[in-house]
C-alpha positions, 0 to 999 in steps of 0.5 A: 367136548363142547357143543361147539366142538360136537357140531364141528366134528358132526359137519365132517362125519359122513351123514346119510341124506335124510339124517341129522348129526344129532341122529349119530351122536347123543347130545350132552344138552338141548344146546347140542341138539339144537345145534345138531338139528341145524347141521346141512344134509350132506349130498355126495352123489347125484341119487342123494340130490334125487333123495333130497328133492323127492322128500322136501321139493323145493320152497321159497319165492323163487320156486314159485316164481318158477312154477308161475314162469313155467305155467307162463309157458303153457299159457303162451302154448294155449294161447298160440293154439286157440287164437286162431280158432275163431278168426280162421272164417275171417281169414278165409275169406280174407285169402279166399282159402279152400277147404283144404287150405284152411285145414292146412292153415290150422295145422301148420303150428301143429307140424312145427310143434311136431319137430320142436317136441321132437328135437326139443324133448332130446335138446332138453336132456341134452344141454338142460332145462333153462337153456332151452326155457329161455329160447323158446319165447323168441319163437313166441313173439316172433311168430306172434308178429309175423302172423299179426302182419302175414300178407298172404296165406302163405306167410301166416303158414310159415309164422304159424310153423315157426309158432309151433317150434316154440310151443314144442320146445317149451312142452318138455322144458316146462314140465321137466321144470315143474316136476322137477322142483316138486317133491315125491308126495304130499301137498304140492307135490309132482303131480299136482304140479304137472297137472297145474299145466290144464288149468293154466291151458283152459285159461289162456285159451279163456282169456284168448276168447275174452280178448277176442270179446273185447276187441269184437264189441270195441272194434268198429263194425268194418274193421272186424276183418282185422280182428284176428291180426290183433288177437294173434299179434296180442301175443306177442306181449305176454311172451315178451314179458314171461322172456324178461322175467325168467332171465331174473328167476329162472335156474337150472334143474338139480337133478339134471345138473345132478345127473351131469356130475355137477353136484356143486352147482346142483348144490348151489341152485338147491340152497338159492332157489330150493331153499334147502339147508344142503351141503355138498360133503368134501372131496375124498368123501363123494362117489365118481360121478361115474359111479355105477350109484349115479345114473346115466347121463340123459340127451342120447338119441338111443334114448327114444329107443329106450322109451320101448325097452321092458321097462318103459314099453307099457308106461310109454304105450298108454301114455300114447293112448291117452295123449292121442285119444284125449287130443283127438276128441279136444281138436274136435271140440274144445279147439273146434267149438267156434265152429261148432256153435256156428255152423252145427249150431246155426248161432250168431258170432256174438253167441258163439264168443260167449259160449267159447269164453265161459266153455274154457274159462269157467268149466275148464279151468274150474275141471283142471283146478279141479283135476290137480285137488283130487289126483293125490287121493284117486291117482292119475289112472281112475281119474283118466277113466272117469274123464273119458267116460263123461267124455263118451256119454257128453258126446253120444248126447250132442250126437242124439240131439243133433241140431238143437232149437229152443231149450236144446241149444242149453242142453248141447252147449251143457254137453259141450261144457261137460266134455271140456270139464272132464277133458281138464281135470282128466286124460287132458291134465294126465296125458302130461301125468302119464308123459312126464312121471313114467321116466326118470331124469335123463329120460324126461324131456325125450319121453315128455317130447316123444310123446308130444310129437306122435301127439301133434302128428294125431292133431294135424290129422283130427283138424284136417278132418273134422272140418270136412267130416262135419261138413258132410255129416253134420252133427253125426260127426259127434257119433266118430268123436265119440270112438276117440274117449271110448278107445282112451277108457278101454286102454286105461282100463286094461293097463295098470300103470298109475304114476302117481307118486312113483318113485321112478329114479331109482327102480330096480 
């Protein structure tokens, strides 16, 4: 038989996923070895689909292409969040806002992005990961606009709701999409990936403050009252840009496709935008996609209910102490750090945008670059404690200090610089660890989106009150921030579960 003939008749025998021809029939030559070692993988359920992309991931341009459109997602969320953190006094004024009703400004995204994580993480695994990619960034650049334009408080409330949907739906579909064309382990892997999202978080909200600085320091003196309009309208553009781009590189995940029982086109997108050699095996060779080897199909409400079976219970539990622990303190600080340096500080706004811009563009995209380099080695749960625990001591410091004068205003922005370093490279990257590695496939988005909700549903309350708890305590409000890492460190403590490269596809 020729070499020819050899790796002919090799495409057609059944291969295990993972192995070669040349793995099943002894070559005559090195031609035929060759030849053999050439041959596709063959795919005939949607566990080989799982196999696959849990050992390579994926490769190529367009998978960079999109994890950078996946990260430009969480871009335009950080940037929608903190836009508003610095011109909420200037619209104060502008509208002539209560307490109450400025509190109710800065949490209306929150409550949209309640329902959107909701309604998005079930959408997700229910009609897949691109369609709901390529919807979210209209809500983006509507709301962006509409809120540049807003002529009372209650039109910015309403824009900035309609904000929130966006930022909720996209959570879940951006990170399904980075941990699902990611591999199990080793350099890029999924953890890494899903953590990328804190960095890209610190730095838009960076560049949200560097954009502020440019416009504040161009900006004519009288016009300052309009500097927040177009900050948020700013935007806009970014969104509209990410929303043309992914229409040329974006695909659907494998693995969801997988999960549906197309394991052709789960196939097609894996050569196309994986860039691995896969091929799917003939007809009477494939399982029924409704074999029992094949899971379960996702995008069920009985899903979220699931989320609290044995299984999943304590993975979903601690994933809730993370999430709302780390966002509690983060709403109190790193989103509240305008007010902070300004009025428990008594510093200049000048001051307060510089100190705002190098807090979050420095120590926080350096703590989650920092965060997504060490995770293989020391897995998601010791780096969580650790970043809760710089947490707890970075503010029992800010409280001690109190108002600081002098040399101390170093030492309490340090602090602050200190909280925000640990929150990005720690609970604040792994929050989505925890959220997105703890379920398989058809449980993600509802998990990733389950969690979110309960999230945002914390936030509405923490941006509420931290401005009237530090308006009546004064820098003794950091003592009350401080109980929120305490509490995170003690359940991740207590609770073993680490996702750090788990396989949790296929768990018996």
């Amino acid at each position: 038989m020729t070499s020819t003939e050899s790796a002919d008749d090799s495409a057609q025998t059944p291969l295990a996923v993972g192995q070669t021809a040349s793995a099943q029939t002894p070559p005559a030559s090195a031609a035929t070895a060759a030849d053999s070692a050439r041959s596709p993988r063959l795919v005939r359920t949607a566990a080989d689909i799982h196999n696959v992309l849990a050992e390579f991931g994926s490769q190529g341009t367009k998978t960079t292409a999109v994890i950078i459109l996946a990260l430009g997602g969480i871009f335009m969320d950080a940037y929608d969040f903190s836009s508003l953190a610095f011109g909420i006094t200037a619209i104060q004024d502008q509208f002539g806002l209560s307490g109450f009703m400025t509190g109710l400004v800065n949490a209306s995204i929150m409550v949209g992005a309640v329902i959107g994580a909701l309604f998005g993480g079930y959408l997700v695994d229910r009609f897949g990961r691109y369609r709901l990619f390529m919807a979210d960034m209209v809500f983006f650049v509507v709301a962006a606009l509409g809120c540049a334009v807003a002529p009372n408080e209650w039109f910015l409330i309403a824009f900035r709701f309609v904000m929130g949907i966006g930022v909720g739906l996209d959570l879940p579909v951006a990170m399904a999409f980075l941990a699902e064309f990611s591999k199990l382990k080793g350099k890029g892997n999924r953890s890494q990936r899903v953590n990328a999202w804190s960095p890209a978080w610190y730095f838009a909200t960076g560049v949200g403050y560097l954009v502020v600085l440019i416009i504040f320091v161009t900006l004519p003196y009288d016009q300052h009252a309009i500097l927040w309009r177009i900050v948020v309208g700013f935007g806009a553009v970014p969104a509209l840009i990410v929303l043309l781009v992914r229409r040329r590189y974006l695909a659907e995940s494998p693995e969801w496709l997988a999960n549906q029982g197309d394991l052709r086109a789960a196939v097609d997108v894996m050569r196309s935008h994986h860039n691995l050699d896969v091929e799917l095996a003939p007809v009477d060779e494939q399982d029924s996609p409704a074999s029992s080897a094949d899971p379960v199909k996702g995008g069920r409400w009985s899903g979220f209910a699931e989320l609290f079976t044995p299984r999943y219970r304590v993975r979903t539990i601690v994933a809730l102490c993370v999430s709302v622990f780390s966002t509690f303190g983060y709403n109190a600080v790193a989103y509240g750090t305008p007010l902070i340096i300004t009025t428990l500080f008594h510093q200049t706004p000048l001051i307060t945008i510089v100190s705002s811009l190098i807090i979050n563009l420095g120590f926080g995209t350096i703590g989650g670059l920092l965060g997504m380099s060490i995770v293989n080695r020391f897995g998601t749960r010791r780096i969580t404690l650790v970043g809760f625990m710089i947490q707890a001591l970075s503010l029992g410091l800010l409280a001690i200090v109190g108002i600081p004068n002098g040399a101390l205003v170093i030492v309490s922005v340090a602090m602050l610089s200190a909280f925000v370093f640990a929150q990005a490279g720690g609970p604040g990257a792994n929050l989505m660890n925890y959220a997105t590695l703890s379920y398989p496939t058809r449980l993600r988005g509802i998990g990733i989106g389950f969690n979110q909700s309960v999230l945002r549903a914390f936030s509405i309350v923490s941006l509420i009150m931290f401005p009237i708890l530090a308006g009546s305590l004064g820098t003794g409000v950091f003592w009350i921030v401080a109980c929120a890492p305490l509490a995170g460190a003690i359940a991740v403590g207590v609770v073993k579960w680490d996702p750090t490269a788990k396989d949790v596809e296929h768990e018996g």
